[in-house]
C-alpha positions as CSV (number, residue, x, y, z in Angstrom):
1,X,63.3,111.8,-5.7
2,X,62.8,110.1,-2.5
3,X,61.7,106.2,-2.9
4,X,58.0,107.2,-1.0
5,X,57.6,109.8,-3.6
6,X,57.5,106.9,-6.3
7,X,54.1,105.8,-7.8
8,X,53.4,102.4,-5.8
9,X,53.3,100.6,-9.6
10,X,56.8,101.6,-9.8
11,X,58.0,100.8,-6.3
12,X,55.9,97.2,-7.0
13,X,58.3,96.7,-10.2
14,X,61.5,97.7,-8.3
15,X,60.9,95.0,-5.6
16,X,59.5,92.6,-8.2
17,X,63.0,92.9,-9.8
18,X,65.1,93.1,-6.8
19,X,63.4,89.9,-5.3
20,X,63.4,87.8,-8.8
21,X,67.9,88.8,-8.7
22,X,67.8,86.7,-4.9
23,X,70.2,83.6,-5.2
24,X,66.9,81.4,-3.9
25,X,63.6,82.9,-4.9
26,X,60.4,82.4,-3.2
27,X,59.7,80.4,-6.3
28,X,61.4,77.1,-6.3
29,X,61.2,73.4,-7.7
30,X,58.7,71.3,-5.3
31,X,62.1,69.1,-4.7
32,X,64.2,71.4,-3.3
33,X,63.3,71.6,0.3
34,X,67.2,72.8,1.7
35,X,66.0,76.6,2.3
36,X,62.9,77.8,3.6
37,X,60.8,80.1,1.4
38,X,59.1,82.0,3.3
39,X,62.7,83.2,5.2
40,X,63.7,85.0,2.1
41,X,60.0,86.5,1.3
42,X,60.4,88.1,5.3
43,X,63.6,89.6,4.8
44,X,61.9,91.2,1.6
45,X,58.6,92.2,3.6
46,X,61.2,94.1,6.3
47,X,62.3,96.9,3.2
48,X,59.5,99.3,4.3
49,X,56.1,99.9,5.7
50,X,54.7,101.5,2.6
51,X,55.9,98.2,0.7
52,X,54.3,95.8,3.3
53,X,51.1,97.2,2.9
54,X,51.2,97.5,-0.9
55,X,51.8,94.1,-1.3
56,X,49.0,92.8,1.5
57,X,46.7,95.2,-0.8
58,X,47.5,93.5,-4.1
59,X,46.7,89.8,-4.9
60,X,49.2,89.2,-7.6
61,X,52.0,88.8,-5.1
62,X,49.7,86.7,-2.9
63,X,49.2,84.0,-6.4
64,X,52.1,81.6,-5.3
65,X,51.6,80.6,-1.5
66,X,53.9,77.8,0.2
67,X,52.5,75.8,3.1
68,X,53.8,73.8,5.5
69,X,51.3,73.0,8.4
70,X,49.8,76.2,9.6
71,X,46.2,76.7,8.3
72,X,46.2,80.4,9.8
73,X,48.5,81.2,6.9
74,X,47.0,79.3,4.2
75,X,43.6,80.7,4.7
76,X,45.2,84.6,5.0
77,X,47.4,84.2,2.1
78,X,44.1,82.5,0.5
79,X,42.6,85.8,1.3
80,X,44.9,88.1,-0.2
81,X,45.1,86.3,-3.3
82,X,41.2,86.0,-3.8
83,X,40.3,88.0,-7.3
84,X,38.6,87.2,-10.1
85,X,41.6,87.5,-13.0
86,X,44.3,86.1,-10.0
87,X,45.4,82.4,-10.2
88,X,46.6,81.0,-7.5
89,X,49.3,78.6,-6.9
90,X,49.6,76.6,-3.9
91,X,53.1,74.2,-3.1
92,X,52.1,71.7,0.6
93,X,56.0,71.4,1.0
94,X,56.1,68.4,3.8
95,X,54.4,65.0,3.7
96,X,51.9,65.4,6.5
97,X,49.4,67.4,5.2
98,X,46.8,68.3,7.6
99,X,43.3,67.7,6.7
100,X,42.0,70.6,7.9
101,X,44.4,72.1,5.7
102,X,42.7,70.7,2.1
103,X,39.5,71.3,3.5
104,X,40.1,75.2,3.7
105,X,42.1,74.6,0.7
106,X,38.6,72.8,-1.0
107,X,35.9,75.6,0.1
108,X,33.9,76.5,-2.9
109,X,35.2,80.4,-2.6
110,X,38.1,79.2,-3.1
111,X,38.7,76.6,-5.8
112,X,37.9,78.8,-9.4
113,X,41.2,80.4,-8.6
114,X,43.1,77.4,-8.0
115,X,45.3,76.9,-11.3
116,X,48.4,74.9,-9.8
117,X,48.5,72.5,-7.2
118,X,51.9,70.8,-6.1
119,X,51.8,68.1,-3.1
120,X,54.1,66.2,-1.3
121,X,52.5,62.8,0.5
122,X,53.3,60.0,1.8
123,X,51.0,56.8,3.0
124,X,49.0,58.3,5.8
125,X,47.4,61.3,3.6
126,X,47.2,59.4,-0.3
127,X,43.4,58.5,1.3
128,X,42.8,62.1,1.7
129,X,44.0,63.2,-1.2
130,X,41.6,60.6,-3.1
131,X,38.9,62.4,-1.4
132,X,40.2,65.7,-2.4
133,X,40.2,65.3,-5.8
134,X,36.4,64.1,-5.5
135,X,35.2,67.7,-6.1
136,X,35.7,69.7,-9.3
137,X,37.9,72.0,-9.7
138,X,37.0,74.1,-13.1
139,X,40.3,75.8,-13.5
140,X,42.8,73.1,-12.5
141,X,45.7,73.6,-14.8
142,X,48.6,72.2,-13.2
143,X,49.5,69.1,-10.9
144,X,52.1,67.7,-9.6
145,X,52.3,64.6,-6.7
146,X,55.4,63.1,-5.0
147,X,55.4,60.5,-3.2
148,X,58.3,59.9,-0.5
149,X,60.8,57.2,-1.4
150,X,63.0,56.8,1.8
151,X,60.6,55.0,3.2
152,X,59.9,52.6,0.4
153,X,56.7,52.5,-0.2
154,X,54.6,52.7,-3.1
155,X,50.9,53.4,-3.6
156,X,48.9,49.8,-3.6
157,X,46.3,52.4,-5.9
158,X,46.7,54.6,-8.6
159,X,45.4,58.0,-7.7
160,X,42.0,58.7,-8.2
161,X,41.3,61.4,-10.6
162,X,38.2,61.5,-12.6
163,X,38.8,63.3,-15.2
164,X,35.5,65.2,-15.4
165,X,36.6,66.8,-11.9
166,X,39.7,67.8,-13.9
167,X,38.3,69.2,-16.8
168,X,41.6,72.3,-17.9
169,X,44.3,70.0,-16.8
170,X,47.0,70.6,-19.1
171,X,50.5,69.8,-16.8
172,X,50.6,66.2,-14.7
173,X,53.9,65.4,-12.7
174,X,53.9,62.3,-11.1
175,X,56.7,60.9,-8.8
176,X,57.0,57.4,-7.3
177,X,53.0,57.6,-8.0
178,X,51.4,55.0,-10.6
179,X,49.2,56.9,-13.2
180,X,45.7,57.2,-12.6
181,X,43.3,54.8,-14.5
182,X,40.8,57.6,-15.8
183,X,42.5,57.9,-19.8
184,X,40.4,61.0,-20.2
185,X,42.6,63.1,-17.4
186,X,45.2,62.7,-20.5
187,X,43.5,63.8,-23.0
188,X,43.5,67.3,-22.6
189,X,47.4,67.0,-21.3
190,X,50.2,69.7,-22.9
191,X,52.7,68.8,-20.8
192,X,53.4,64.9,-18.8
193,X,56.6,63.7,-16.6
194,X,56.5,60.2,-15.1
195,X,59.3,59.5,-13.0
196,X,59.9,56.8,-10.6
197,X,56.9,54.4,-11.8
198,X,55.9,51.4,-9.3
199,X,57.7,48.6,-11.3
200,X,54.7,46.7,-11.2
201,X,52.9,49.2,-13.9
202,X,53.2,47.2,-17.2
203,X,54.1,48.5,-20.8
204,X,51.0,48.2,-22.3
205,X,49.5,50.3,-19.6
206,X,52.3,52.8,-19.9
207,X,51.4,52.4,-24.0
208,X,47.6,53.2,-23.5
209,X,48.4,56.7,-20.9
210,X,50.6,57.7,-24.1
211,X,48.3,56.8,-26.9
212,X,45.6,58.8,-24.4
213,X,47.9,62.3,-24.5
214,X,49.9,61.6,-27.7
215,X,47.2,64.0,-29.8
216,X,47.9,67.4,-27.9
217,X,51.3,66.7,-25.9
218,X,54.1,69.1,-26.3
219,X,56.1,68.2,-23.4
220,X,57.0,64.6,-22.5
221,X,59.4,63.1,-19.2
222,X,60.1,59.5,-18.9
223,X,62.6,59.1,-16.0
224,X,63.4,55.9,-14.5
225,X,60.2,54.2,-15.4
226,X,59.5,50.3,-16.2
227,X,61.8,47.5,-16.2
228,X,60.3,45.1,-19.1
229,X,59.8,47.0,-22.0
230,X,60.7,43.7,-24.6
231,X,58.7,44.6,-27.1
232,X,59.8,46.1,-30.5
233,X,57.2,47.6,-32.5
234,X,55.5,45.8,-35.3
235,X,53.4,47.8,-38.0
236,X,52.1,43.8,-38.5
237,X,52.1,42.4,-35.3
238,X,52.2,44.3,-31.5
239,X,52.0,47.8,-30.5
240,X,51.9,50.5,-33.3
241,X,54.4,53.3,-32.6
242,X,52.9,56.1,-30.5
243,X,53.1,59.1,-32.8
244,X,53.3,62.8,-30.8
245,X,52.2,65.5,-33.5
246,X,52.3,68.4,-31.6
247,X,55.6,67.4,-29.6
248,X,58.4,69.9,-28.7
249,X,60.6,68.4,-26.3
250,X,60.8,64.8,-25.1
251,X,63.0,64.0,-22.2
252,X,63.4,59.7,-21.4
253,X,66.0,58.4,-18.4
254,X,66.3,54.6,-17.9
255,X,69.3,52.2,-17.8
256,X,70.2,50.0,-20.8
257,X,68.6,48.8,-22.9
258,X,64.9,49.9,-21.3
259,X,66.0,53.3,-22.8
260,X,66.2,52.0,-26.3
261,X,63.6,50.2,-26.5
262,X,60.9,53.0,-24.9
263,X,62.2,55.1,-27.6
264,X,61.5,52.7,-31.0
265,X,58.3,52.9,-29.7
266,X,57.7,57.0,-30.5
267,X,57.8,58.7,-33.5
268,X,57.9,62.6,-33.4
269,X,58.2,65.8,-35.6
270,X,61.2,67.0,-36.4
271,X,61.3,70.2,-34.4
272,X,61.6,68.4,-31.3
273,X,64.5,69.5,-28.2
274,X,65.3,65.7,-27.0
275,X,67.6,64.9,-23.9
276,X,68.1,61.2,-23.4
277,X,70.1,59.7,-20.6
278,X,71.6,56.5,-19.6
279,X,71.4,55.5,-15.9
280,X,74.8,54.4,-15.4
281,X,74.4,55.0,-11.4
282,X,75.9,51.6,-9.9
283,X,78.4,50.4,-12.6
284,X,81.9,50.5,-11.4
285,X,85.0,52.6,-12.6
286,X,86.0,49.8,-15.3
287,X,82.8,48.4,-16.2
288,X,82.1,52.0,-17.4
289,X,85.6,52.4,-19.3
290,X,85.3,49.0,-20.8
291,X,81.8,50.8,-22.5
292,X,82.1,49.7,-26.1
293,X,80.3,52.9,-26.7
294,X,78.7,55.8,-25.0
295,X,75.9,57.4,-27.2
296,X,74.7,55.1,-29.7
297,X,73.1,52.3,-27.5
298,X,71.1,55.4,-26.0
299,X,69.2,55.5,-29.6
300,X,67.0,53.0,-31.2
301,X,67.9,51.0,-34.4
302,X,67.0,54.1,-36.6
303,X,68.0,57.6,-34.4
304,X,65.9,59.5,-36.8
305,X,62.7,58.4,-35.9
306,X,63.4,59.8,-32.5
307,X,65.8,62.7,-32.9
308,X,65.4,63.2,-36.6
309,X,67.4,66.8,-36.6
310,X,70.8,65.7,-36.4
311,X,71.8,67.3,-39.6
312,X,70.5,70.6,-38.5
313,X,72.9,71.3,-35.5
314,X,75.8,74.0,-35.8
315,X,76.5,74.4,-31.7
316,X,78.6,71.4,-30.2
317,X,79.5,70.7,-26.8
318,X,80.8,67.8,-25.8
319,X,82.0,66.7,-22.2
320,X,83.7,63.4,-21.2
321,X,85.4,65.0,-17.6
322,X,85.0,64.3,-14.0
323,X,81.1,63.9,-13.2
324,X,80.2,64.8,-16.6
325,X,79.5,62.8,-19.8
326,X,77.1,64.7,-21.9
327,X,76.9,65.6,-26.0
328,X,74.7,68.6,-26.3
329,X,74.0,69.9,-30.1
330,X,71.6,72.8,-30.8
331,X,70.2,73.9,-34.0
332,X,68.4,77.6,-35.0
333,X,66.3,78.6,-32.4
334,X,67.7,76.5,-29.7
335,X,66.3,73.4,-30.9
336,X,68.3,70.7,-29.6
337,X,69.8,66.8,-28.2
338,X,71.2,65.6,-25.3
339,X,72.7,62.9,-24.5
340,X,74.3,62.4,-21.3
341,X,75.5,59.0,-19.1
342,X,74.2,60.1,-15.6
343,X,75.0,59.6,-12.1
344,X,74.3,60.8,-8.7
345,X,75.7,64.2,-8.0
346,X,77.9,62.7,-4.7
347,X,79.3,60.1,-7.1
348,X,83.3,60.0,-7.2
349,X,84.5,61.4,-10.8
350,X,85.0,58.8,-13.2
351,X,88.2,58.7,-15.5
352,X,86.2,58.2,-18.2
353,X,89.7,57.3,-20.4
354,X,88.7,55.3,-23.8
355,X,85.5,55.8,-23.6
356,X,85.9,59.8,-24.4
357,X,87.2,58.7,-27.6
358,X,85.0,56.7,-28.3
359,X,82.0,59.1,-27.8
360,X,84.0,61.7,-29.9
361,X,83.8,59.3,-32.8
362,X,80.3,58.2,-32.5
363,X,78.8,61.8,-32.2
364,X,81.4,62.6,-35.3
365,X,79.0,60.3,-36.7
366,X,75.8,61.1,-35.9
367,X,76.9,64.7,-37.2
368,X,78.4,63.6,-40.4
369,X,75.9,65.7,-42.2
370,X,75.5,68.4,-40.0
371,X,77.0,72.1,-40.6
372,X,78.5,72.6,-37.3
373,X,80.3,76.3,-36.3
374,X,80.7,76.0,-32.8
375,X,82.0,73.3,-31.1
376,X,83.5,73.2,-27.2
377,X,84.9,70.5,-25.6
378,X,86.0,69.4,-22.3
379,X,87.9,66.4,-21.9
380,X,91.5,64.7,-20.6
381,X,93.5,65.9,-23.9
382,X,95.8,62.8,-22.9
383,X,93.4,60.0,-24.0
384,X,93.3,61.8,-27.5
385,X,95.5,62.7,-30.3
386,X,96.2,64.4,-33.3
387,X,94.2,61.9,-35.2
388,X,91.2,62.6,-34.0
389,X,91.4,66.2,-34.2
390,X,91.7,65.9,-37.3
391,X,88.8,63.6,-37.6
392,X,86.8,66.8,-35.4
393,X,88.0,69.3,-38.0
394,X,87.3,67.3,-41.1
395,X,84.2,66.7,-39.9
396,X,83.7,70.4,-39.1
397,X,85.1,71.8,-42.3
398,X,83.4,75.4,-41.7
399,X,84.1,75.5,-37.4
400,X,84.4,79.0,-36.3
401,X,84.4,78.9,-32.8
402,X,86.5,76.1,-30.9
403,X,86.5,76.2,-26.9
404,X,88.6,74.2,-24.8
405,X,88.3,72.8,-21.5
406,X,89.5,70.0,-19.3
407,X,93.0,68.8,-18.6
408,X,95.7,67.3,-20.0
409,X,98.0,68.2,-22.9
410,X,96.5,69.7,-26.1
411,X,99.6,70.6,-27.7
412,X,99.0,68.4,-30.8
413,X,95.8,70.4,-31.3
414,X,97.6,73.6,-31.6
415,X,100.1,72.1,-33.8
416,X,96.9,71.3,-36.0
417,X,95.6,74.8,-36.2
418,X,99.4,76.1,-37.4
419,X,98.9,73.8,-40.3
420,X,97.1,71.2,-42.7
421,X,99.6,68.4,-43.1
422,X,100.1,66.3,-40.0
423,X,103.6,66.5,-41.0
424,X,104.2,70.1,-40.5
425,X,104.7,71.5,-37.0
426,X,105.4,74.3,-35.2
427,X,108.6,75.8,-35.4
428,X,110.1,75.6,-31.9
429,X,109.6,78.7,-29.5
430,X,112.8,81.1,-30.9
431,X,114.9,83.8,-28.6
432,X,115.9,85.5,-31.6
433,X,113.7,88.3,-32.5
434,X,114.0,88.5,-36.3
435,X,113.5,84.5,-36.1
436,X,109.9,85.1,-34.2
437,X,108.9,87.3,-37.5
438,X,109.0,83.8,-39.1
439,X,105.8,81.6,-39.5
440,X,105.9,78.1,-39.1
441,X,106.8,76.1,-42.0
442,X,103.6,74.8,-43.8
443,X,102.9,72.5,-46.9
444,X,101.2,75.1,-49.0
445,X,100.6,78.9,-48.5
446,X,97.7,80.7,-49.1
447,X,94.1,79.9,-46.0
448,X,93.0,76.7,-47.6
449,X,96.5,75.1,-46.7
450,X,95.6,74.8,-43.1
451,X,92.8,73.3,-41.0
452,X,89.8,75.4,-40.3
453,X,90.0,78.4,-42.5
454,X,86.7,79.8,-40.7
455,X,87.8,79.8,-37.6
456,X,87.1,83.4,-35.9
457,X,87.5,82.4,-32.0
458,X,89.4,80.3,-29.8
459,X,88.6,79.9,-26.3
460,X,90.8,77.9,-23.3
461,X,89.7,77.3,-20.2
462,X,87.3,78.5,-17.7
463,X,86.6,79.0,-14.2
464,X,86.3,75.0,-13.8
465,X,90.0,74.3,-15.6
466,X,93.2,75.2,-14.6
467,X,95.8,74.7,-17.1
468,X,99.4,76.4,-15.1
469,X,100.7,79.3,-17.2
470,X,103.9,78.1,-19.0
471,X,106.0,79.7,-21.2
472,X,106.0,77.4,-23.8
473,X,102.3,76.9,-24.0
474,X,102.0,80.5,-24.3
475,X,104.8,80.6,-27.1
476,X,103.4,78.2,-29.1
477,X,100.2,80.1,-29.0
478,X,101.5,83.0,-30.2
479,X,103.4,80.7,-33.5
480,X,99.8,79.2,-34.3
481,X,98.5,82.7,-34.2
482,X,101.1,84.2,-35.9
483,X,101.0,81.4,-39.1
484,X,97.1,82.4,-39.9
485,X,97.3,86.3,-39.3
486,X,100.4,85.4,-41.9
487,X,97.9,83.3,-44.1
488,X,95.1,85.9,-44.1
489,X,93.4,83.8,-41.0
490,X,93.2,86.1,-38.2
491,X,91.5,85.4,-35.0
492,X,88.0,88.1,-34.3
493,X,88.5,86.6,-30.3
494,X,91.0,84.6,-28.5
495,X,90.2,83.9,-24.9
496,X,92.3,82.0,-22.0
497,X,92.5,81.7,-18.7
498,X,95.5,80.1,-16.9
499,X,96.3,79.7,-12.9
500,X,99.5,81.9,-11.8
501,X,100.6,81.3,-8.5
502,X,101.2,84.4,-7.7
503,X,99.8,88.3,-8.5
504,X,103.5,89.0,-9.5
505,X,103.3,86.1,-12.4
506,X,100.1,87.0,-14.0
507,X,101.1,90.7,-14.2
508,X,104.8,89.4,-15.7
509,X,103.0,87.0,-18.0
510,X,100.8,90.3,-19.3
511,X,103.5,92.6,-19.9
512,X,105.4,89.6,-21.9
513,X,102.7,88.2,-24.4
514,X,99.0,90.7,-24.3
515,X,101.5,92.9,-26.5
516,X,102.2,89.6,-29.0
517,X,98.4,88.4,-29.0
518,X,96.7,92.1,-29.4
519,X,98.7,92.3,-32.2
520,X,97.9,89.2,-33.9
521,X,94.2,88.8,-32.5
522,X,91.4,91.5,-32.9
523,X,90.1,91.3,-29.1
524,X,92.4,89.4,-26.5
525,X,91.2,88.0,-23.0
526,X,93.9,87.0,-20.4
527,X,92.2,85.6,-17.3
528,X,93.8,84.9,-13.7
529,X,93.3,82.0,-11.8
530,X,94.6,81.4,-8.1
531,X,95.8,78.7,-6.5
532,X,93.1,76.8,-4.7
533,X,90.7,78.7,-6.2
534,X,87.8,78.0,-8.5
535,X,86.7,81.4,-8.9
536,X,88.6,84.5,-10.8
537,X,90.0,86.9,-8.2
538,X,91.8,90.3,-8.3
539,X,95.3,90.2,-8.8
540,X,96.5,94.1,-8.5
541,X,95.0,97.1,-7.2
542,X,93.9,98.6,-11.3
543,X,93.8,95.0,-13.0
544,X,91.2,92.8,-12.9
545,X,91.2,88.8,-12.9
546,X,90.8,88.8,-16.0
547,X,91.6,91.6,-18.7
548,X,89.9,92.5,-22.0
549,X,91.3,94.5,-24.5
């Protein structure tokens, strides 16, 4: 069947689908501003006739329109989208925003369908907006308002919005903006980020906005906000802690020790995702290192009252390499923490070197109760040892899935997975062929004389992490694997990806050990890397970069 024989519904859902796959959708945050969205929606509109004038003839397509200065398109796209069950979202994407253009925007034909309004503005149009938002808009949902910060200016005025004009606003997102005065535009709120806050906003005002959309919030951001937040709460004297009853996810950013202290001032449910970070942006190589510890200062003096689930996570990943310092746990139904020390994207990698112990240790602690089966870690193996492995597997007593990335050697962790004793090690890589039938000598027989007697997957590397293939990492592999098949241990998965120089070593490396592992692991990966390049390629006209059996 021809694709003009198609009922237009189901032409509409191919499109939808095709256009939804595109690397950058029409659909984008209101911060990303490198590719034009109306560029890819053309090269979709070009398919076919019968398409283009489907989707003119349809207002759900026409629910999300991006402006920039012309009002010709605004007030067309405004047209297309008019219906009675079609919200309408409209993004201004640059800083000078026409007047005329809120004032076609404002008409009273138009504003019941309004649902989500995003602006970008800078000095010369916050007046206009203030006279914008003098009118009602009935079905208002969804705000957000940035302000530019390279030229470094604040608002003298919180914006204006009287929260009887506003009267279904459930979503405020405010950037570089101070929060407006009118408490009852929070009351209503579901979802509230404030990032960037005018340092001159004070704690108690910050205190009453939260106590104003504590009762119904679900959603709460806190990024980079305040810079005197002193006071501890006091049941007997001071603030009360703000208590969220309805919260699902709370997300806070701030340097040390602002980050601390905004959080002793919340108490949430239990069921909460939380993702805390540490602005570190600024501190030097070695003031970082010199960290006396990572996670911990992130939390206030009791971590329960603010991420009360610790004991509940069973998914682990933890990352102290290049960019990247981040502890992520997740419970049942993706409930989760995060912790992460941040920086800029363009900042030079850190060696974080101590201090990746030291977060190891401390989130070993905040998970001492916690029955964790996955956990993956990325991390310069050099800074660690085989004492804290065994801290990580004593702590994880029923791990079943352990995923390595990063650099460095990890040798001492394989020697850990061959046996229980720190004394017994992996016999040495043999050319004798009734020798390899030997396993490694251990201090007891039988599973529970060796370290994770769960374990069902092993994972090393990725696309990111190029260990070199090497004979004797390989060998020493195969021992480990060999001493729990022997032990009634065997591996469900074992996964790895190595870089071979050449097509010629990846396809020699295959022939010599895939035999060894498929016979000692129920479903083997081997994956290719190339020199100088991040990506898996093909090595081989029939084999792939990376071969599953």
């Amino acid at each position: 069947m021809h694709l003009h024989q198609l009922p237009t519904e189901i032409i509409l859902m191919i499109f939808h689908d095709l256009y939804n796959s595109l690397d950058f959708p029409h659909i984008r945050p209101i911060r990303r501003k490198d590719v034009k969205p109306e560029l890819k929606f053309m090269l979709v509109q070009a398919v076919c006739r019968r398409w283009r004038d489907m989707i003119r003839g349809t207002p759900y397509y026409w629910r999300v329109i991006n402006v920039y200065s012309k009002q010709d398109w605004l007030r067309l796209c405004l047209a297309r989208s008019a219906g009675k069950k079609t919200p309408t979202s409209v993004y201004f994407r640059k800083f000078n925003i026409p007047p005329p253009l809120l004032q076609l925007l404002s008409l009273p034909s138009h504003i019941p369908h309004i649902r989500h309004l995003s602006f970008n503005v800078d000095d010369d149009h916050f007046d206009s907006l203030r006279h914008f938002f003098s009118r009602q808009f009935p079905n208002l949902s969804t705000l957000e308002l940035e302000c530019p910060t390279h030229k470094m200016w604040m608002p003298s005025k919180p914006l204006s919005l009287p929260s009887h004009n506003l009267p279904r606003l459930e979503n405020l997102v405010l950037f570089t903006t101070k929060p407006p005065e009118d408490l009852g535009v929070y009351t209503n709120l579901h979802s509230l980020e404030l990032s960037a806050v005018p340092l001159d906003v004070s704690w108690d005002t910050m205190l009453e906005v939260l106590n104003a959309c504590a009762p119904k919030l679900e959603r709460l951001g806190l990024v980079h906000i305040l810079s005197d937040v002193s006071v501890q709460p006091d049941l007997h004297s001071g603030p009360s802690p703000v208590t969220f009853p309805r919260l699902k996810m709370i997300h806070v950013a701030n340097k040390l020790p602002y980050l601390a202290r905004i959080l002793s001032h919340f108490r949430v449910p239990a069921g909460i995702d939380v993702y805390l970070m540490d602005n570190i942006m600024g501190r030097q190589a070695d003031e970082v290192t010199a960290l006396e510890q990572a996670f911990i200062p992130m939390l206030p003096p009791d971590p329960a009252t603010i991420v009360p689930h610790f004991s509940s996570v069973m998914a682990v990943r933890y990352t102290a390499w290049e960019s990247e310092f981040t502890f992520i746990g997740t419970g049942e139904g993706e409930l989760g923490v995060h912790l992460e020390l941040y920086r800029h994207d363009d900042d030079p990698p850190l060696a974080w070197g101590s201090l990746g112990r030291k977060g190891l240790m401390e989130l070993l602690g905040l998970l001492s109760r916690a029955d964790v089966r996955l956990f993956e870690i990325a991390v310069d193996y050099d800074t660690l040892g085989a004492d804290d492995f065994e801290a990580v597997f004593k702590a994880f007593p029923k791990l079943e899935t352990l995923n390595l990335n990063g650099g460095g050697s990890f040798d001492y962790i394989l020697e850990l997975l061959g046996s229980k004793a720190r004394s017994s090690s992996i016999a040495p890589p043999s050319s004798s062929a009734d020798e390899e039938d030997k396993a490694p000598e251990a201090s007891e027989a039988g599973p529970d004389s060796m370290w994770c007697p769960n374990l069902k997957a092993v994972i090393i590397g990725d696309v990111d992490d190029q260990w070199s293939c090497d004979d004797d990492l390989l060998d020493k592999i195969v021992q480990v694997l060999r001493a729990r098949a022997q032990r009634g241990l065997r591996l469900d998965r074992f996964e790895i990806r190595l870089l071979h120089n050449t097509e010629e070593e990846y396809l020699e490396a295959q022939a010599k050990y895939l035999p060894q592992l498929q016979a000692l692991v129920g479903e083997v990966v081997y994956g290719n890397h190339k020199p100088d390049d991040g990506d898996c390629s093909t090595c081989g006209s029939d084999l792939d970069s990376e071969s599953e059996y």
